[in-house]
N, CA, C and O atoms as CSV, one atom per row, in Angstrom:
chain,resi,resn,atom,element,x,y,z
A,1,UNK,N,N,9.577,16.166,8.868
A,1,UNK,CA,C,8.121,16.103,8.973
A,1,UNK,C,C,7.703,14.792,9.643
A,1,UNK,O,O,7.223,14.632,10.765
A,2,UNK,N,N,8.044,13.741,8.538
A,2,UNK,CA,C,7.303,12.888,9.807
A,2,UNK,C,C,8.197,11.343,9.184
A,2,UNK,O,O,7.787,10.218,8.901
A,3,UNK,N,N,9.324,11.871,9.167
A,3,UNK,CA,C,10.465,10.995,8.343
A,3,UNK,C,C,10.062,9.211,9.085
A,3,UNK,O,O,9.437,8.318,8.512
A,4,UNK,N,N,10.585,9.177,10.281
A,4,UNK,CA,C,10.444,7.713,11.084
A,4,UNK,C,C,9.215,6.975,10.826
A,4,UNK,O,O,9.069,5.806,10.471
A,5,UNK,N,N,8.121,8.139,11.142
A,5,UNK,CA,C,6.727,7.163,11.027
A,5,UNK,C,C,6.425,6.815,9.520
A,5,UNK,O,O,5.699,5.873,9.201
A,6,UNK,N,N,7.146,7.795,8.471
A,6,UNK,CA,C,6.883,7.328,6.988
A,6,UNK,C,C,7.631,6.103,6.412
A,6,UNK,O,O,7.251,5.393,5.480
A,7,UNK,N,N,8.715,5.992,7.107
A,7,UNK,CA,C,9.823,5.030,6.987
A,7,UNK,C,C,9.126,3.594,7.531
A,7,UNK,O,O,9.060,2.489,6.994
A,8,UNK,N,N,8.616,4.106,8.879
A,8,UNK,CA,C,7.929,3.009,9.320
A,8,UNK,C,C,6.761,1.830,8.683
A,8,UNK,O,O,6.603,0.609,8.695
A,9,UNK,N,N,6.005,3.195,8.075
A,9,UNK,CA,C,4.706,2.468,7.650
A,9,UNK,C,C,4.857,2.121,6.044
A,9,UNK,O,O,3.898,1.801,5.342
A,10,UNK,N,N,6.647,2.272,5.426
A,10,UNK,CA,C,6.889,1.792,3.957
A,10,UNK,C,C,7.559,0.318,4.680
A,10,UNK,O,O,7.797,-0.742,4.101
A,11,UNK,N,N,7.694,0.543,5.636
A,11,UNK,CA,C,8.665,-0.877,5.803
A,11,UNK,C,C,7.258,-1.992,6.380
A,11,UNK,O,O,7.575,-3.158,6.616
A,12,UNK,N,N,6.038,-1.654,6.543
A,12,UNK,CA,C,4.982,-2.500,6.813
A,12,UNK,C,C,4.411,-2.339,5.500
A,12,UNK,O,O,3.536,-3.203,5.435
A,13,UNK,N,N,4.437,-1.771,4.550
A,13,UNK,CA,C,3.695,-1.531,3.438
A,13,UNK,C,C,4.905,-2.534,2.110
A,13,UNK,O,O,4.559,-2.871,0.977
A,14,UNK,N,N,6.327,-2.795,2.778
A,14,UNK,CA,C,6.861,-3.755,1.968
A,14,UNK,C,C,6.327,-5.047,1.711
A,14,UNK,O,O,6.640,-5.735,0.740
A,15,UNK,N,N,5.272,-5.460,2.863
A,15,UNK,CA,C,5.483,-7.022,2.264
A,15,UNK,C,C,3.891,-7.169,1.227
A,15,UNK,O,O,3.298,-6.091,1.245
A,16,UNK,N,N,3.284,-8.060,0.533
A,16,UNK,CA,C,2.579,-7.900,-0.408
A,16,UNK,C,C,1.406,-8.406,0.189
A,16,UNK,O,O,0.314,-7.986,-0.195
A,17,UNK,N,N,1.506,-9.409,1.243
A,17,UNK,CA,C,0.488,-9.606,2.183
A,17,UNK,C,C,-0.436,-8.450,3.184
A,17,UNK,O,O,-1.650,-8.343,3.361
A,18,UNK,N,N,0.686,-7.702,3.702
A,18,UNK,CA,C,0.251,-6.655,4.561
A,18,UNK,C,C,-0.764,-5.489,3.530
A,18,UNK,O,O,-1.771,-4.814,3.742
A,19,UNK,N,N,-0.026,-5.674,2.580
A,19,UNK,CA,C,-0.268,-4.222,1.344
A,19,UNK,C,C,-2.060,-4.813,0.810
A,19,UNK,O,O,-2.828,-3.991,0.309
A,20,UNK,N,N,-2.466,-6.211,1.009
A,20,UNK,CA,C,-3.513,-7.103,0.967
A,20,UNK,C,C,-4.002,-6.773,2.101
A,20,UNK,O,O,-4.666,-5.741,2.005
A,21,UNK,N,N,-3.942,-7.418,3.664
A,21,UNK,CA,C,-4.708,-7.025,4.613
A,21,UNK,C,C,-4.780,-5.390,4.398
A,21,UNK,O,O,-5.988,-5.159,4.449
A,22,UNK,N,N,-4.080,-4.116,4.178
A,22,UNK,CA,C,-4.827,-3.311,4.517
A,22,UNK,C,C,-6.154,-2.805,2.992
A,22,UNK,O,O,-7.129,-2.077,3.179
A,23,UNK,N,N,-5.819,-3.366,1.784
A,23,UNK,CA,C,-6.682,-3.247,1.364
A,23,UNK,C,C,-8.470,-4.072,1.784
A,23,UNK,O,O,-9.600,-3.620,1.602
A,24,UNK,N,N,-8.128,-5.048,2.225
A,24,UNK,CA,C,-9.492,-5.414,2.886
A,24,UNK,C,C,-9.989,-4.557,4.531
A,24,UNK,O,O,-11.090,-4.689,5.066
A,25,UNK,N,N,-9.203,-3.979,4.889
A,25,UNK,CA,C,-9.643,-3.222,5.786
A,25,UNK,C,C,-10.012,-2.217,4.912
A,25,UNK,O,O,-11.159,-1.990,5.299
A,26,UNK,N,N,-9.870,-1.701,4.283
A,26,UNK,CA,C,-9.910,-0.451,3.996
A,26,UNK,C,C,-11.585,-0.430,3.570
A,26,UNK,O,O,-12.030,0.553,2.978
A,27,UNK,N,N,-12.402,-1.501,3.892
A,27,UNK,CA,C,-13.507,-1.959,3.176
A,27,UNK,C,C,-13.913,-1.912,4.795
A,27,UNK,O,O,-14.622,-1.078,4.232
A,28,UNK,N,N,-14.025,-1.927,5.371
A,28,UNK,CA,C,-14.312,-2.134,7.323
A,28,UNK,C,C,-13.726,-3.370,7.773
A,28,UNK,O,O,-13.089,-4.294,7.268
A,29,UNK,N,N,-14.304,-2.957,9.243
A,29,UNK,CA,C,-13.610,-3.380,10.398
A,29,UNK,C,C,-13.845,-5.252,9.910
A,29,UNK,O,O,-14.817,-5.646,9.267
A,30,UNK,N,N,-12.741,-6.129,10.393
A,30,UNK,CA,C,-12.699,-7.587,10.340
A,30,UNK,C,C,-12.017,-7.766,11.134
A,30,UNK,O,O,-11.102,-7.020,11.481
A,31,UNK,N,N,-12.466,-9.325,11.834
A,31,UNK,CA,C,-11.759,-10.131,12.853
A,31,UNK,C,C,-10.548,-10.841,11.816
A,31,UNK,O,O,-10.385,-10.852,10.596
A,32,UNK,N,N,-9.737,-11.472,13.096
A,32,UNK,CA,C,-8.153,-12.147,12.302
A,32,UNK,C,C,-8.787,-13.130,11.277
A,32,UNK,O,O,-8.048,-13.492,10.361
A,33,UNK,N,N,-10.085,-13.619,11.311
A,33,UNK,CA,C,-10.151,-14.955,11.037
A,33,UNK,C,C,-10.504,-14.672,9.731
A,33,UNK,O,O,-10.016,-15.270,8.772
A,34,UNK,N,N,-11.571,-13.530,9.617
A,34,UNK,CA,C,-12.241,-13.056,8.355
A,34,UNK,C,C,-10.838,-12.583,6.903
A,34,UNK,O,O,-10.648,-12.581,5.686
A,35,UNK,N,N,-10.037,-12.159,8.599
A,35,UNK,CA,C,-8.569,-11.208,7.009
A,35,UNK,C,C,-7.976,-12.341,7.052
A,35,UNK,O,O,-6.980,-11.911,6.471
A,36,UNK,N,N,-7.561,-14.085,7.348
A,36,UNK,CA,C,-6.666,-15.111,7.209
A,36,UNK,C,C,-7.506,-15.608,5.956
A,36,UNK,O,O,-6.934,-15.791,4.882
A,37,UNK,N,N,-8.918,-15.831,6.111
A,37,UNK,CA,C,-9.491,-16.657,5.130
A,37,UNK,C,C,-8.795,-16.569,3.582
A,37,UNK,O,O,-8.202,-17.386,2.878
A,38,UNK,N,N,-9.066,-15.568,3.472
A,38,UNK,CA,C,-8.375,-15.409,1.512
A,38,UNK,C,C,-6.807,-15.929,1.249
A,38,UNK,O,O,-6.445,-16.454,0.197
A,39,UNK,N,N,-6.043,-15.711,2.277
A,39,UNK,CA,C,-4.589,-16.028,2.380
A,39,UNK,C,C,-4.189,-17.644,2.306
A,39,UNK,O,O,-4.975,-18.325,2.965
A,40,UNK,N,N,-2.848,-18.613,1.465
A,40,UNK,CA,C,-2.676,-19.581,1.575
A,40,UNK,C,C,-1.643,-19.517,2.876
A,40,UNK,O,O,-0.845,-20.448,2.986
A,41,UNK,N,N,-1.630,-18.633,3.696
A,41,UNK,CA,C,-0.613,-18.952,4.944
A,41,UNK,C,C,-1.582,-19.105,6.422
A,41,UNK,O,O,-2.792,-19.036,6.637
A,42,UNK,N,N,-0.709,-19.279,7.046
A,42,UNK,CA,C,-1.485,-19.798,8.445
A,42,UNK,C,C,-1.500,-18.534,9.473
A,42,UNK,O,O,-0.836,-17.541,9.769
A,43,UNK,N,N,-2.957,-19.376,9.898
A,43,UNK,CA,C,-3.262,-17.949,10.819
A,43,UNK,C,C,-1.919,-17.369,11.973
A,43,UNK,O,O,-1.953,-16.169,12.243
A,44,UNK,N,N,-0.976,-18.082,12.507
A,44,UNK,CA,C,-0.175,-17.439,13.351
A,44,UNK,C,C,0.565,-16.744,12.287
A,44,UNK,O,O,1.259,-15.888,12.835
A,45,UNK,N,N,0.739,-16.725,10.944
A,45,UNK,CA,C,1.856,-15.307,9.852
A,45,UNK,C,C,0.947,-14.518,9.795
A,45,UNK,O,O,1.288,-13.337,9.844
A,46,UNK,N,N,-0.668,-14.845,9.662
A,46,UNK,CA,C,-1.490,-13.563,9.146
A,46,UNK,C,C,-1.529,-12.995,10.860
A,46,UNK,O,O,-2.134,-11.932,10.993
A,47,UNK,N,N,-1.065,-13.478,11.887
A,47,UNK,CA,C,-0.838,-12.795,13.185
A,47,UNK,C,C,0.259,-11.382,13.261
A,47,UNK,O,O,0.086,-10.185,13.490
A,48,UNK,N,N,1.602,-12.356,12.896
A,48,UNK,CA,C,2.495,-11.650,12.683
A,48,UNK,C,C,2.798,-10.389,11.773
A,48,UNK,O,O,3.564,-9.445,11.964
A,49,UNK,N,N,1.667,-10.777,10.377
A,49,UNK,CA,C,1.413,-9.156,9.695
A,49,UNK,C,C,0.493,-8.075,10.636
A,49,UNK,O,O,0.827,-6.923,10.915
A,50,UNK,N,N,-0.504,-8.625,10.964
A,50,UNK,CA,C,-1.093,-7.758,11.445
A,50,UNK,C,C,-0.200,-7.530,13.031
A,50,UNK,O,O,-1.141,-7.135,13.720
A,51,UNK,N,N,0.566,-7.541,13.622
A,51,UNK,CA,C,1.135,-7.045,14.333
A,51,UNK,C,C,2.231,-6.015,14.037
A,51,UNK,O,O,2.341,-4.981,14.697
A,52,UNK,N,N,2.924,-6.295,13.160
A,52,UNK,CA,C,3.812,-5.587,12.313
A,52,UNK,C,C,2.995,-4.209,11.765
A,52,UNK,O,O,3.582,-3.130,11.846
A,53,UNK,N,N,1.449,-4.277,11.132
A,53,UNK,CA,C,0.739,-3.396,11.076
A,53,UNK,C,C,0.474,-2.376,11.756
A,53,UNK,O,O,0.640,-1.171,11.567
A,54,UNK,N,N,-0.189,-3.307,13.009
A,54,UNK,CA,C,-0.488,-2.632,14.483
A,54,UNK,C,C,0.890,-1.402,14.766
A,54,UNK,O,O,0.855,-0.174,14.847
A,55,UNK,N,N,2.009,-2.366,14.860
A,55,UNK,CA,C,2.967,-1.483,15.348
A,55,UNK,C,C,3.181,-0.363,15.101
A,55,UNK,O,O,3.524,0.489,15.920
A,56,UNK,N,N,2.945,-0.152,13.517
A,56,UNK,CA,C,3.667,0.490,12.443
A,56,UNK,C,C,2.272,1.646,12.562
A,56,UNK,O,O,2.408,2.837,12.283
A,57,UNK,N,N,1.053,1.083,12.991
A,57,UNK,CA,C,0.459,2.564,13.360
A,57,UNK,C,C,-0.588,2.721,12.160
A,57,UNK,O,O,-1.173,3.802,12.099
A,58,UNK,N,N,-0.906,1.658,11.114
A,58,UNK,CA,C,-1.778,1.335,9.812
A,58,UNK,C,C,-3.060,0.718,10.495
A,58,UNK,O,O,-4.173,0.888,9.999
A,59,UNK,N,N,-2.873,0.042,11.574
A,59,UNK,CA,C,-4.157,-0.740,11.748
A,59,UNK,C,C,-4.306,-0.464,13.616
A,59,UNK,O,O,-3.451,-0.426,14.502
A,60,UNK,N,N,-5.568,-0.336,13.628
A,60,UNK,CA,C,-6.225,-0.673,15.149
A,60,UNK,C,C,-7.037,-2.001,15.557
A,60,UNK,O,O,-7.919,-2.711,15.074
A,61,UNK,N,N,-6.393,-1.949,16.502
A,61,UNK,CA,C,-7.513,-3.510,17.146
A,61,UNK,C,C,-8.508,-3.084,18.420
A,61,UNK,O,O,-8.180,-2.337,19.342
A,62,UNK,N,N,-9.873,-3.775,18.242
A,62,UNK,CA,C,-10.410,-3.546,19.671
A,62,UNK,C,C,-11.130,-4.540,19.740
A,62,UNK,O,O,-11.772,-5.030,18.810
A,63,UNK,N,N,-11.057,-5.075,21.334
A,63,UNK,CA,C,-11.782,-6.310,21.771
A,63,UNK,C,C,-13.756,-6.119,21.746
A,63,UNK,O,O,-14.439,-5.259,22.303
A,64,UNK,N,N,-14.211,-7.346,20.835
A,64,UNK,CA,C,-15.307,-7.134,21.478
A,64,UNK,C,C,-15.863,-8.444,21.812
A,64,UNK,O,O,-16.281,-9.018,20.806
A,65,UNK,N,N,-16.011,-9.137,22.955
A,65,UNK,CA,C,-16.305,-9.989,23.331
A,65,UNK,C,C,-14.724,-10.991,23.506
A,65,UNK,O,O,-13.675,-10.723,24.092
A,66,UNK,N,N,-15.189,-12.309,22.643
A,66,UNK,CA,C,-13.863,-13.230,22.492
A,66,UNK,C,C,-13.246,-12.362,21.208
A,66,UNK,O,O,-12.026,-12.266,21.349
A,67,UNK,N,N,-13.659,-11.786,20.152
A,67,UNK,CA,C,-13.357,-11.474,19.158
A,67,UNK,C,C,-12.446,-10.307,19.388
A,67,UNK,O,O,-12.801,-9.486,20.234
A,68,UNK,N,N,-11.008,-10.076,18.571
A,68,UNK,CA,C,-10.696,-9.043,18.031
A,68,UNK,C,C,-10.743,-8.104,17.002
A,68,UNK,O,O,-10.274,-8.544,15.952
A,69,UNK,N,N,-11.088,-7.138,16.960
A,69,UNK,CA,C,-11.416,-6.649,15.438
A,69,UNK,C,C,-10.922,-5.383,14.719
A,69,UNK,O,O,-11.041,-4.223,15.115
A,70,UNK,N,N,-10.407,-5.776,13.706
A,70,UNK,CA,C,-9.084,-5.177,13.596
A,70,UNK,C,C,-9.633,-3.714,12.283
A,70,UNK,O,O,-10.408,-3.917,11.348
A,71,UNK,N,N,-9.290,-3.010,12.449
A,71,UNK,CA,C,-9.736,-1.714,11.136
A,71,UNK,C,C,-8.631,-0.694,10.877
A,71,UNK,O,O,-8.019,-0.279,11.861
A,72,UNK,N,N,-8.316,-0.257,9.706
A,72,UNK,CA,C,-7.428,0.656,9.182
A,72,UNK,C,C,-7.306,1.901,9.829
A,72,UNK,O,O,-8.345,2.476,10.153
A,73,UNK,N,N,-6.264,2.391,10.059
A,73,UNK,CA,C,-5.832,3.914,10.621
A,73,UNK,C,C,-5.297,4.464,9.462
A,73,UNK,O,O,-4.221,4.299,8.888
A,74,UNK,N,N,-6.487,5.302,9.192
A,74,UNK,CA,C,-5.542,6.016,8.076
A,74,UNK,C,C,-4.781,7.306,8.099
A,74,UNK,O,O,-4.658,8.004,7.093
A,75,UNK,N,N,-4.155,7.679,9.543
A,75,UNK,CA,C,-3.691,8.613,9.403
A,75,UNK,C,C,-2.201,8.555,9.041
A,75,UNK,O,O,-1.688,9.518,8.471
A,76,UNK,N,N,-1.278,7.139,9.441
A,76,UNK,CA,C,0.295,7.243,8.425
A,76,UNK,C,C,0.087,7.473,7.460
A,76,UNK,O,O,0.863,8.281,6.950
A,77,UNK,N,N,-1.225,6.862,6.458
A,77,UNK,CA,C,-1.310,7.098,5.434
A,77,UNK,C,C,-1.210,7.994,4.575
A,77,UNK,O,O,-0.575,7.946,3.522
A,78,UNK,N,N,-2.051,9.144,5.143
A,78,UNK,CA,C,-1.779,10.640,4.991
A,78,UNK,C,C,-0.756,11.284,5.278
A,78,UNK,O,O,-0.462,12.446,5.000
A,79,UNK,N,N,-0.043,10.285,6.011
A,79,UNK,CA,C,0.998,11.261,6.783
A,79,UNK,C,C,2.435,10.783,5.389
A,79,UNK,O,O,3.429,11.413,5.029
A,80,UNK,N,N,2.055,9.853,5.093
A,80,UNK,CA,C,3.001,8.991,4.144
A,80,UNK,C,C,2.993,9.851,2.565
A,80,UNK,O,O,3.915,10.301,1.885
A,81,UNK,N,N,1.229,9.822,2.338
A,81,UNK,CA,C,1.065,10.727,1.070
A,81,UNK,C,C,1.374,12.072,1.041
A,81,UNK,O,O,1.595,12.458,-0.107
A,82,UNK,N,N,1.508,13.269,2.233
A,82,UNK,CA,C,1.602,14.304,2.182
A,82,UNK,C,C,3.709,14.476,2.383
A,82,UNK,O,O,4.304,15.533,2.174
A,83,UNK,N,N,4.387,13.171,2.806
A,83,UNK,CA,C,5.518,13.158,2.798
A,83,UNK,C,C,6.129,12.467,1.183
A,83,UNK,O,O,7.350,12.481,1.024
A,84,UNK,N,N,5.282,11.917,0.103
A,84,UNK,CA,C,5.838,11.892,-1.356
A,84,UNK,C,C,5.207,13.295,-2.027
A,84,UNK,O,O,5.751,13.978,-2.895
A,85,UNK,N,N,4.230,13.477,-1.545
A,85,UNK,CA,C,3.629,14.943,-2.595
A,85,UNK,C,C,4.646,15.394,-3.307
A,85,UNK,O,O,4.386,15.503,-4.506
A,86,UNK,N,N,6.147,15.816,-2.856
A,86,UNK,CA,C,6.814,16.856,-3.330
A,86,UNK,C,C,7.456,16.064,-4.834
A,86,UNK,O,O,7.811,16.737,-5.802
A,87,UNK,N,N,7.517,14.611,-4.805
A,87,UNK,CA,C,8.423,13.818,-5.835
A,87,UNK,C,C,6.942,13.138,-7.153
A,87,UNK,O,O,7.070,12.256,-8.002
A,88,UNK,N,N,5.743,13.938,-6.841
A,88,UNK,CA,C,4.940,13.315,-7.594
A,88,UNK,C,C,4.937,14.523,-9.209
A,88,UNK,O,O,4.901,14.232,-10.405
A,89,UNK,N,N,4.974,15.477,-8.712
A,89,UNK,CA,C,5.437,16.697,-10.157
A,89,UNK,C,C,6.317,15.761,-10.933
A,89,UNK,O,O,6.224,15.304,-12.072
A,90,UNK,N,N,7.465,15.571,-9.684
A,90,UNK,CA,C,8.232,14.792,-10.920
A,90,UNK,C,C,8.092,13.529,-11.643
A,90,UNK,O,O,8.260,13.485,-12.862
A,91,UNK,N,N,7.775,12.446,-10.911
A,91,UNK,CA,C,7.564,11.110,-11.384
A,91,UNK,C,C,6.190,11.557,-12.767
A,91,UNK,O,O,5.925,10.931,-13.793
A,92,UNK,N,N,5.611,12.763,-12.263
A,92,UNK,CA,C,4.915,13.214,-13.629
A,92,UNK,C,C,5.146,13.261,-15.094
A,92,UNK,O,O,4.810,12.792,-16.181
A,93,UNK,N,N,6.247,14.467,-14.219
A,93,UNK,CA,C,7.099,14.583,-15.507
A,93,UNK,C,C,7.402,13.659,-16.542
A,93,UNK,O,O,7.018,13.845,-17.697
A,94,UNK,N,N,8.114,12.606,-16.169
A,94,UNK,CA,C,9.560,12.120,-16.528
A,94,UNK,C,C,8.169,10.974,-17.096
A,94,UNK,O,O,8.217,10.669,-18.288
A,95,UNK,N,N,7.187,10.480,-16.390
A,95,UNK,CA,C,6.181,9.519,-17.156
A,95,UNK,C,C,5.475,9.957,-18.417
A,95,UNK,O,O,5.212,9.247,-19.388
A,96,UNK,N,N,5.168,11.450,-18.222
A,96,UNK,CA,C,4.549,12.410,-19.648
A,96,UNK,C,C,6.087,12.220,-20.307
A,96,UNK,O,O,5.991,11.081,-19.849
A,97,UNK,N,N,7.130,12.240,-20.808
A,97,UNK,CA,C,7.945,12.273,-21.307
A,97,UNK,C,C,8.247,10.718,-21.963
A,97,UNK,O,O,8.753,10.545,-23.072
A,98,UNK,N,N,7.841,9.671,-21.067
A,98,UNK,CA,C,7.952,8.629,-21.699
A,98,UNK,C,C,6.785,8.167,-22.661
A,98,UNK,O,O,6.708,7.511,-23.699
A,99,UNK,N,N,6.004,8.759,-21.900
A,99,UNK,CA,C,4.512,8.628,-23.225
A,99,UNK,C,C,4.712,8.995,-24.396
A,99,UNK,O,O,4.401,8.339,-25.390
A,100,UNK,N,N,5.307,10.191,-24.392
A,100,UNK,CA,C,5.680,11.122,-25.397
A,100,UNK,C,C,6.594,9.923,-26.230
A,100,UNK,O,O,6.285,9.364,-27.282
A,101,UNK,N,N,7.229,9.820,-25.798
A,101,UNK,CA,C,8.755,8.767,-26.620
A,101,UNK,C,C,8.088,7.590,-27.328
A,101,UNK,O,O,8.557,7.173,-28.387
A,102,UNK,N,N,6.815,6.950,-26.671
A,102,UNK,CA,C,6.443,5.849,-26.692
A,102,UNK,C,C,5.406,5.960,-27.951
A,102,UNK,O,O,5.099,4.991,-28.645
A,103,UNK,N,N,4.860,7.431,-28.161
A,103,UNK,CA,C,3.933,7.488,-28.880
A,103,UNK,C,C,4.656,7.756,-30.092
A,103,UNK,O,O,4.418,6.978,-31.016
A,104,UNK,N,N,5.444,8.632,-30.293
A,104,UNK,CA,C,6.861,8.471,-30.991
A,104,UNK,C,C,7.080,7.152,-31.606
A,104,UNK,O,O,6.862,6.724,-32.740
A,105,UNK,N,N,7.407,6.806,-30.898
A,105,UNK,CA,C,8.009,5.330,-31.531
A,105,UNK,C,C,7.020,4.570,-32.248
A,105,UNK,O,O,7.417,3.924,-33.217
A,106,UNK,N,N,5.815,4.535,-31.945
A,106,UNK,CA,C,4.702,4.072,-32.536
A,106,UNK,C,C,4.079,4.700,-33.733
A,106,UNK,O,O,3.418,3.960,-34.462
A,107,UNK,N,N,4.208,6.113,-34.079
A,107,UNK,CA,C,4.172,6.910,-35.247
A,107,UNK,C,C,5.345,6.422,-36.646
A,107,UNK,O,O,5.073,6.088,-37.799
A,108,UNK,N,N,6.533,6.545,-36.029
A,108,UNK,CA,C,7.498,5.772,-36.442
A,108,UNK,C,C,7.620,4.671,-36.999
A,108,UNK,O,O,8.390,4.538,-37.950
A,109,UNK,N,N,6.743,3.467,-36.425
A,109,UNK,CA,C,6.145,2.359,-36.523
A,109,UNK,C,C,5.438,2.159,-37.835
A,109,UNK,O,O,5.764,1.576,-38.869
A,110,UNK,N,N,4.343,2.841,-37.461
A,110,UNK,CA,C,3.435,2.963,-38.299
A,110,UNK,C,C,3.427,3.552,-40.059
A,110,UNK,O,O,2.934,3.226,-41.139
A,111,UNK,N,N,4.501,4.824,-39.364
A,111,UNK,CA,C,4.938,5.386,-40.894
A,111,UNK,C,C,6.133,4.663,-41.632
A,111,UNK,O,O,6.560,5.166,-42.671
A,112,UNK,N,N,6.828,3.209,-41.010
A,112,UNK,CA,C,7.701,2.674,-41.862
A,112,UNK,C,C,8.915,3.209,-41.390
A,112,UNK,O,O,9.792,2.434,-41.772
A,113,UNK,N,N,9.337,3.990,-40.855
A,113,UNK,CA,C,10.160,4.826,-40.530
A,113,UNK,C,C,11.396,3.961,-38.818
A,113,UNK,O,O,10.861,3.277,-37.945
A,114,UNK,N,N,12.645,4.225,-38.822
A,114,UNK,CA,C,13.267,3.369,-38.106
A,114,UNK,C,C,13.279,4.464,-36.891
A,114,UNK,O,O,13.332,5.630,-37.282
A,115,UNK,N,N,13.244,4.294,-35.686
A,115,UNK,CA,C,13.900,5.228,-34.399
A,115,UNK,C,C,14.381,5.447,-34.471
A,115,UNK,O,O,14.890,6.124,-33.577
């Protein structure tokens, strides 16, 4: 389905910065300067994420004037969510099952009783 570009946009979605710039896009369009401000790194790394972004097909840039201005593409995104859909039944599962255990154990707890 869309294996490379999903691969792609988890390997831009690894670092914790990038996973930050696209949540402030995801709010509208901002210049580099507006998405560096919140960050303790320097504007040429908050360059290098958002290029890594760009690449990866998460973010668009368009010139307007001196300014660049950069806004979210959300179509890997979709393309990313409709490529886990099939493993979310399960991660369901197996989390209702730990609730279950957890609430368990806390009944257990409560009634004096050992696991």
């Amino acid at each position: 389905m869309c294996y490379a570009s999903c691969v792609q946009a988890l390997q831009a979605l690894a670092d914790p910065i990038r996973r930050e710039l696209l949540a402030l896009l995801a709010t509208g369009e901002r210049t580099a300067g507006e998405l560096a401000a919140p960050f303790p790194v320097s504007r040429p790394a908050i360059s290098r994420h958002l290029r890594v972004l760009r690449e990866s097909g998460l973010v668009r840039v368009r010139s307007e004037g001196r300014e660049r201005r950069y806004a979210l593409e959300p179509a890997p995104l979709r393309q990313l969510d409709e490529w886990l859909e099939p493993y979310r039944d399960l991660w369901a599962q197996r989390l209702d099952a730990l609730d279950t255990e957890i609430a368990r154990g806390r009944r257990l707890t409560r009634n004096g009783e050992s696991a």
